[in-house]
C-alpha positions as CSV (number, residue, x, y, z in Angstrom):
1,X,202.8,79.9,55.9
2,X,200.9,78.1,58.6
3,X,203.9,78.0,61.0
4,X,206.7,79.9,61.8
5,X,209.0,77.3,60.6
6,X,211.2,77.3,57.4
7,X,214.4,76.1,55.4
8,X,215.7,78.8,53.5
9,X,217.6,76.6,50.3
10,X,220.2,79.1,48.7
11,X,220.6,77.9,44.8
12,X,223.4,80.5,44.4
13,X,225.4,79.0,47.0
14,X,225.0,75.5,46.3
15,X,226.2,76.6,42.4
16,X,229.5,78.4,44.0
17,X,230.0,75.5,46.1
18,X,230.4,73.3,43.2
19,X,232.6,75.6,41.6
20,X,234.5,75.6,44.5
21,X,234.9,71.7,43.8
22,X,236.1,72.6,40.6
23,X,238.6,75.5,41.7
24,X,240.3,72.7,44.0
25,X,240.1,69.4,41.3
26,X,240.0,71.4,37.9
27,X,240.8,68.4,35.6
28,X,238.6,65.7,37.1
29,X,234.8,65.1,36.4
30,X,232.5,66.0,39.5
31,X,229.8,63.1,40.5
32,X,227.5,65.6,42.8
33,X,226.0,63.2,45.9
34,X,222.6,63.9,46.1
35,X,221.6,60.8,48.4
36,X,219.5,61.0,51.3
37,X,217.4,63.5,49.7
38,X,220.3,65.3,48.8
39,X,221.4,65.3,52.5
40,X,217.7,67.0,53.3
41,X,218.1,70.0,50.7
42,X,215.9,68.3,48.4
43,X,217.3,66.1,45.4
44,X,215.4,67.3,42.7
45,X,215.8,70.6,43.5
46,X,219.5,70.4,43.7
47,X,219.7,68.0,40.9
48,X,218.0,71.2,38.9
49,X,220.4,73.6,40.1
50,X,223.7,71.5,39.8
51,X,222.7,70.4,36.3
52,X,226.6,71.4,35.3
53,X,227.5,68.6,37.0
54,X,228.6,65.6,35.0
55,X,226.8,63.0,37.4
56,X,225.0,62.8,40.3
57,X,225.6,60.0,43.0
58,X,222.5,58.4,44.9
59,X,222.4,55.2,47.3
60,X,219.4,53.3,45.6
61,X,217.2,53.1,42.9
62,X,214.4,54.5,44.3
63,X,216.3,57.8,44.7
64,X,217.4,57.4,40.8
65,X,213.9,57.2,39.7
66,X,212.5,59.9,41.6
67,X,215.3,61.7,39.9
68,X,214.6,60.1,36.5
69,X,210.6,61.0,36.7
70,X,211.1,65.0,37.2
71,X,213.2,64.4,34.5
72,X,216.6,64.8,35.0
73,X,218.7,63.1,32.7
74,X,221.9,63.2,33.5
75,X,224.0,60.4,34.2
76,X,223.5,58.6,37.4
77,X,225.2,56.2,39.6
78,X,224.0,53.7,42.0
79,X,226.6,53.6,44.5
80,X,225.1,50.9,46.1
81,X,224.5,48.8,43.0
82,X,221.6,46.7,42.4
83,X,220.2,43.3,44.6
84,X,218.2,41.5,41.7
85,X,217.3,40.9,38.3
86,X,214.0,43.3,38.2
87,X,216.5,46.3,39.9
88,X,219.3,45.5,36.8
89,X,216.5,45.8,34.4
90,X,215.2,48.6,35.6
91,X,219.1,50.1,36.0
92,X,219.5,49.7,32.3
93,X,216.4,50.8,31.1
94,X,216.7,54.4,33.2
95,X,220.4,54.1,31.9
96,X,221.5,54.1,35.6
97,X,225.3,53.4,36.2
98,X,225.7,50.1,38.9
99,X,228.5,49.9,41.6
100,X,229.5,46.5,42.4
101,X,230.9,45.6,45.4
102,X,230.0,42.1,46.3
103,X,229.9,39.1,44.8
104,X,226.3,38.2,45.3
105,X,225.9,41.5,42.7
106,X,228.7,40.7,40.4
107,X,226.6,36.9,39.8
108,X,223.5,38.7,39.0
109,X,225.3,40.5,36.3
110,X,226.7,37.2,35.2
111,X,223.5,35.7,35.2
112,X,221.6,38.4,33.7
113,X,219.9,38.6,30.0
114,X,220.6,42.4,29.5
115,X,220.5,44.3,26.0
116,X,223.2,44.4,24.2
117,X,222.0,47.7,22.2
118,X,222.0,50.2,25.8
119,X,225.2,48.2,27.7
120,X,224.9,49.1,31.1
121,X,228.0,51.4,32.6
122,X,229.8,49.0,36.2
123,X,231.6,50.5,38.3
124,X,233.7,48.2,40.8
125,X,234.3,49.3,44.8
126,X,236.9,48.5,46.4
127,X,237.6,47.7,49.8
128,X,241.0,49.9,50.9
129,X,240.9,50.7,54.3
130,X,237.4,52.1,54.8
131,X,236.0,48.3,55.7
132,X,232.5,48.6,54.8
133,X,231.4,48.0,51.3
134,X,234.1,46.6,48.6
135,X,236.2,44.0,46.9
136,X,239.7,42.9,48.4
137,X,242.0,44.6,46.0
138,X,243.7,41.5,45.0
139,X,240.3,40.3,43.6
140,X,240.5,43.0,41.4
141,X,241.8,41.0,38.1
142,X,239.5,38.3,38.7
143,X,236.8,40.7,39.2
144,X,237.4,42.4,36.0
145,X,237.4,39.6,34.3
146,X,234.4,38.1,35.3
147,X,233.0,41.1,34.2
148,X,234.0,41.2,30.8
149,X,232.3,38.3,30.4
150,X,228.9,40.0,30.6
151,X,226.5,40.2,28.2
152,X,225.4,43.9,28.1
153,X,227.6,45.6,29.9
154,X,229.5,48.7,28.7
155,X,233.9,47.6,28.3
156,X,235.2,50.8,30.4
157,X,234.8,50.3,34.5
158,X,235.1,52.9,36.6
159,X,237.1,51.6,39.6
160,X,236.3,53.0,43.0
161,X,237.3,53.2,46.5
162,X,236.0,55.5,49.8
163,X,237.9,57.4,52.1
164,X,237.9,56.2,55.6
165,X,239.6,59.1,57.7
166,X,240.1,61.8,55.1
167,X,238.7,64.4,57.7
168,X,241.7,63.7,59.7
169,X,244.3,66.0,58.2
170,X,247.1,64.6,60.5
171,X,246.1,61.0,60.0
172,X,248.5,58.8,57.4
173,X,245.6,56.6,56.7
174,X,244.7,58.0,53.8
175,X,247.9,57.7,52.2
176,X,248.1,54.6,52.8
177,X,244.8,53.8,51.0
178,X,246.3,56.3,48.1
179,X,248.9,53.5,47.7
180,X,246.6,50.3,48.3
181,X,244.5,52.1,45.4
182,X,247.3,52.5,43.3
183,X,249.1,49.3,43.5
184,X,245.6,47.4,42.5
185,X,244.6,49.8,40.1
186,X,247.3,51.5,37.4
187,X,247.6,48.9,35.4
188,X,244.0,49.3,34.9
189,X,243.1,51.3,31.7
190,X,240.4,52.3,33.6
191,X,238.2,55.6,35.4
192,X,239.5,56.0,38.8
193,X,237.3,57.2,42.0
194,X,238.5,58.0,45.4
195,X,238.0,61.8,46.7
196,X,235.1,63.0,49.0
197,X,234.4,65.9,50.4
198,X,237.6,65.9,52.6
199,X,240.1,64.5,49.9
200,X,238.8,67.2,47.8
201,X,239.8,69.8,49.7
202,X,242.7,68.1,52.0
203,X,243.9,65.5,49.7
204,X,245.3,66.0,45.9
205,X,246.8,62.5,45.4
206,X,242.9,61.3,45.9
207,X,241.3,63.0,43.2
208,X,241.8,60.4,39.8
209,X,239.6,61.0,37.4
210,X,236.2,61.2,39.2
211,X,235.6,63.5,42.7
212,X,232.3,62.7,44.9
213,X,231.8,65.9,46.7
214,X,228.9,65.9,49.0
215,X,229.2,67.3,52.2
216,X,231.6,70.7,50.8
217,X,228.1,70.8,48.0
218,X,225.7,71.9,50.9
219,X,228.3,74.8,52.3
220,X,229.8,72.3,55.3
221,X,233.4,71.9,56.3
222,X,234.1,67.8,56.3
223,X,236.9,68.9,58.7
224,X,236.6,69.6,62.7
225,X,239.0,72.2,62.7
226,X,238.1,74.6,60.0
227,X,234.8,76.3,59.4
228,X,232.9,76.1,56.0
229,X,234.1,79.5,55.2
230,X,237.7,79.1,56.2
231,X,237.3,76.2,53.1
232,X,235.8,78.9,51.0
233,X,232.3,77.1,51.2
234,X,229.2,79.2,51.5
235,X,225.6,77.5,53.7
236,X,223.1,76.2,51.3
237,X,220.1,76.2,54.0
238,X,219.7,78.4,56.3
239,X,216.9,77.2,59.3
240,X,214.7,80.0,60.4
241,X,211.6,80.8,62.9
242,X,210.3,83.6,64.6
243,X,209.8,84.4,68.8
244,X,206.4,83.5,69.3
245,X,206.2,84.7,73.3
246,X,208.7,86.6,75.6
247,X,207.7,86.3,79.1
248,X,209.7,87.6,82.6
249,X,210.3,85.6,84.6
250,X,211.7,85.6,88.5
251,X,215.3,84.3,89.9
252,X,214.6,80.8,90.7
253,X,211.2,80.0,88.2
254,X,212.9,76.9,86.3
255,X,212.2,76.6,82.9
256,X,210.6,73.7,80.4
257,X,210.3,70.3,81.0
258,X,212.5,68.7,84.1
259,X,213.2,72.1,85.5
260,X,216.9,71.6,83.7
261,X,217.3,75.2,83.7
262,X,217.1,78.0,86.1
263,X,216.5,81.7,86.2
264,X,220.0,83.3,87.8
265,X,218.1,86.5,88.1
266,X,214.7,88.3,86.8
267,X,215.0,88.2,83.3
268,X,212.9,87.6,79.7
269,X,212.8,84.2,78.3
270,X,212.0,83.8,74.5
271,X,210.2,80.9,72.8
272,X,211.0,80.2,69.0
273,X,208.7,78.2,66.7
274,X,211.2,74.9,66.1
275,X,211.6,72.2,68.1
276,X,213.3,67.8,67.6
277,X,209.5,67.9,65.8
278,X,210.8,70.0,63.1
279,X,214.8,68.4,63.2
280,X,216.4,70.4,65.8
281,X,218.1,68.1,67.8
282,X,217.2,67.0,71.0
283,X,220.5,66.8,72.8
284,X,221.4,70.5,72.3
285,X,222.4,71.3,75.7
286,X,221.7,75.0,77.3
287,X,224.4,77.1,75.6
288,X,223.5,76.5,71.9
289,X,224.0,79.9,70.3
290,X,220.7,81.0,68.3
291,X,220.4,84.2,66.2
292,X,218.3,86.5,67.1
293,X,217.9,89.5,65.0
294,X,221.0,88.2,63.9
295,X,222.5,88.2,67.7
296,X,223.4,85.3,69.4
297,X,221.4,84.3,72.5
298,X,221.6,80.9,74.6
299,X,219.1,78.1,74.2
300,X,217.9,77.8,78.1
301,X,216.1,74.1,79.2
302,X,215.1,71.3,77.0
303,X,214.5,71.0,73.8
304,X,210.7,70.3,72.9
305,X,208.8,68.6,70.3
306,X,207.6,72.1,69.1
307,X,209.9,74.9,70.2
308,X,213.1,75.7,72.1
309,X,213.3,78.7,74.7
310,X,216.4,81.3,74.8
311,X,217.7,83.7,76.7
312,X,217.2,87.3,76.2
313,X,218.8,89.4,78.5
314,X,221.0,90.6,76.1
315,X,217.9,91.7,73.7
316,X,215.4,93.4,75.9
317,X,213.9,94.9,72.9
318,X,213.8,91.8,71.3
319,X,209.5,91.6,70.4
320,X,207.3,89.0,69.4
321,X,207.5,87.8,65.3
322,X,211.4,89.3,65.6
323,X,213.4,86.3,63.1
324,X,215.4,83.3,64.7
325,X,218.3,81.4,62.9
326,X,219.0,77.8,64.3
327,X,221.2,77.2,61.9
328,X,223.1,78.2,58.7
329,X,223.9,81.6,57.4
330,X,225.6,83.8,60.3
331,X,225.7,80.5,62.2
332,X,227.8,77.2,61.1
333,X,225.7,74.3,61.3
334,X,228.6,72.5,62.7
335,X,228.8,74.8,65.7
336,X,225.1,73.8,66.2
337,X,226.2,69.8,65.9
338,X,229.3,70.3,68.3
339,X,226.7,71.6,71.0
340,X,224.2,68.4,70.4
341,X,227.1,65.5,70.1
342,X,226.3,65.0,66.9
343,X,227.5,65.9,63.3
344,X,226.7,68.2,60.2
345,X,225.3,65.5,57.9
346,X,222.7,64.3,60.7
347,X,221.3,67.7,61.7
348,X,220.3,68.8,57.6
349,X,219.1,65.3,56.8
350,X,217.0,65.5,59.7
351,X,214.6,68.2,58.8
352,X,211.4,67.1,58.7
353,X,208.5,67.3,56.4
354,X,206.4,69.9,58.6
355,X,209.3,72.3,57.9
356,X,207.9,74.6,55.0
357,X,210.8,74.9,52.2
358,X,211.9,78.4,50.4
359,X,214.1,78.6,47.8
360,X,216.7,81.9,46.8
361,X,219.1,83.1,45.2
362,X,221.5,85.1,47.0
């Protein structure tokens, strides 16, 4: 390892976290979101380790057939569907499930010259409250219908919607998308997907037939208020360096770039190997615990491209090559994202590609 700079990936807990989705929606099926690179844990790596999942959720194609080619074979959905004849094609020949939600996709599939033999599984989004991607529930019927027409696509739809505020436990807005879904939809002999991370956990009216965890898979709370492990999650990566220099310093030196941050007294500064370069983020202000030898310490000054600097007047036997934790076990990535301004999902898809990547089992 060239640089000390690595995400630990913990298999075992990304397995109990699944069960965990199990332990809260024991008779639904479990579509594992693994878009977005599997929100940066790597998606064949956690399409390998979640293989007792009955499908895995991705946002394009592309993503599918990088699954596809290390040969995973389970099923697969497109959750944003398909934008022209070559992508349907392809969809069916991977056997790749397609979301529709607009109408532009639902005329390709009218228009399309599929085969019959390998009928292609839909399903339908719709639009509930959430206000992004989806049919007006009243289209529903008309939808449906259209559909049937198709040549080459499969008779059973799985109907779906998404959650707009489900990490708001005190919000009603969720119930009332519960009841949009419900009125539109149980006549419908029909598959039935609604939950996310947060109705997973928070919400039992949302969980139909088919849950979409994503979020809760990785060991993160969806929720502001409770930590992953107060949800009985464990963290799936772990981001860890090592002090590279410890230097003293006087009351008043000023440290990093802009002089943000000054010395209150004579004291040792550490530097750790990971800076916005490697995905820490650039906005965490001076304050942002860091572990280490598994002690929290303040980040002091900006953040650099390369490596952030801490304070270690509470470790003065702390020594060059002693570990660092920026995030992950011991230390809730959404403590980390609360410091920046930011949240959860963009801090672990951020990590970049100089970061080296270990695997355990712990």
């Amino acid at each position: 390892m060239s640089r000390a700079a690595w995400a630990e990936i913990n298999l075992s807990a990304l397995r109990q976290n699944l069960q965990r989705v199990r332990q809260c929606a024991p008779i639904t099926r479990v579509i594992a979101m693994i878009k977005a690179n599997a929100y940066g844990h790597g998606s064949v790596r956690v399409a390998r380790a979640l293989d007792s999942a009955d499908a895995f959720g991705v946002a394009s194609i592309d993503e599918a057939l990088e699954l596809r080619s290390a040969g995973i074979s389970q099923r697969i959905v497109l959750l944003e569907g398909v934008f022209e004849a070559a992508e349907l094609s392809l969809a069916q020949q991977e056997h790749l499930d397609v979301v529709v939600h607009h109408e532009t996709q639902l005329q390709l599939l009218q228009h399309a010259t599929l085969d019959v033999t390998h009928p292609v599984q839909v399903g339908v989004k719709l639009d509930t409250g959430m206000h992004r991607l989806g049919f007006a529930p009243a289209q529903l019927p008309d939808v449906l219908r259209r559909l049937r027409t198709c040549v080459g696509i499969a008779p059973e739809f799985m109907l779906m919607t998404h959650l707009a505020r489900a990490d708001e436990r005190n919000s009603n807005v969720t119930m009332q998308q519960v009841a949009c879904f419900e009125k539109y939809t149980h006549a419908e002999h029909s598959a039935r997907s609604m939950a996310n991370s947060a109705g997973i956990l928070g919400w039992p009216s949302t969980h139909y037939d088919w849950v979409r965890p994503g979020l809760m898979l990785y060991g993160i709370s969806p929720f502001a208020d409770s930590s992953a492990a107060q949800e009985g999650l464990r963290p799936v990566m772990t981001i860890k360096s090592k002090l590279i220099a410890i230097n003293q310093f006087k009351q008043g030196d000023a440290i990093g770039y802009g002089g943000t941050w000054v010395c209150p007294q004579d004291m040792p500064v550490g530097v750790v190997a990971f800076g916005y370069g490697d995905g820490y983020p650039r906005h965490a202000g001076s304050g942002t615990p860091v572990l280490i030898n598994g002690q929290r310490v303040a980040l002091i000054g900006r953040v650099s491209m390369d490596m952030i600097t801490v304070d270690l007047r509470s470790q003065p036997q702390a020594q060059v090559g002693d570990p660092a934790v920026l995030w992950g076990q011991g230390l809730p990535v959404e403590e980390i994202a609360r410091c920046a301004g930011t949240i959860p999902y963009e801090l672990v898809c951020g990590i970049t590609q100089r970061v080296q990547v270990t695997e355990v089992e712990a």
